[in-house]
N, C-alpha and C positions, 0 to 999 in steps of 0.2 A: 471526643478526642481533640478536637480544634476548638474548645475551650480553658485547657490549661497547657498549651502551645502557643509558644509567639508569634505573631501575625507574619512575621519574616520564613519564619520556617515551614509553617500551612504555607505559604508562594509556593518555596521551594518543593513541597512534599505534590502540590497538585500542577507542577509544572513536568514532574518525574512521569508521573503517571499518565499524563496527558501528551498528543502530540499533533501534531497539524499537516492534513495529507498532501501531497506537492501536487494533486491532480487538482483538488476539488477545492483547496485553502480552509477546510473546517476541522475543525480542533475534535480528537478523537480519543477514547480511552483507550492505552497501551492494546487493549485484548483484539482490541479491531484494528490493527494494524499491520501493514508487513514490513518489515525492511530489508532495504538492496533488495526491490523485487526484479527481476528479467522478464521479458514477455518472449517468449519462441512463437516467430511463426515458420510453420513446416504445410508443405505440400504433399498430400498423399499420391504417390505416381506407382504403378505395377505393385500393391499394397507395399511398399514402404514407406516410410515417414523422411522424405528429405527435410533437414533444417537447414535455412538460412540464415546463416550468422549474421551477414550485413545488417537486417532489418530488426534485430534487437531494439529492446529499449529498455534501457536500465532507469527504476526510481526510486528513490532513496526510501520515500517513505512512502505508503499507501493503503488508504482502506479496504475493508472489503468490498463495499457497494463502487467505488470504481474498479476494483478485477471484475467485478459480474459484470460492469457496465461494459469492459476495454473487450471481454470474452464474449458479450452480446453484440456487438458492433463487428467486428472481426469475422463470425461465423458468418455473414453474410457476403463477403470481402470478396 
């Protein structure tokens, strides 16, 4: 395919596809991405789940080995 394509347009085609996580600054294929992700963190008290809004954190973009990593850091919290 990216031999009878302009060098201009292969840019543009693996620049689509490709993206760059805001945690970790490494370039990722679209599949392993999230975007506008939220993190909730909630306290379990008398079994209900309270969340707390304040302590959100919104990221625009992000892989998944930083969710496993932000979600293995957390459970210990």
């Amino acid at each position: 395919m990216y031999d009878t394509l302009p060098e201009d347009v292969c840019i543009l085609i693996t620049d689509f596809l490709h993206g760059k996580c805001n945690k970790c600054n490494i370039t990722y294929h679209f599949k392993t991405l999230k975007y506008d992700w939220i993190s909730f963190k909630y306290k379990s008290v008398f079994d209900d789940s309270y969340f707390f809004k304040e302590k959100n954190e919104t990221i625009r973009i992000i892989c998944h080995h930083c969710i496993r990593k932000y979600h293995i850091r957390n459970l210990f919290e």
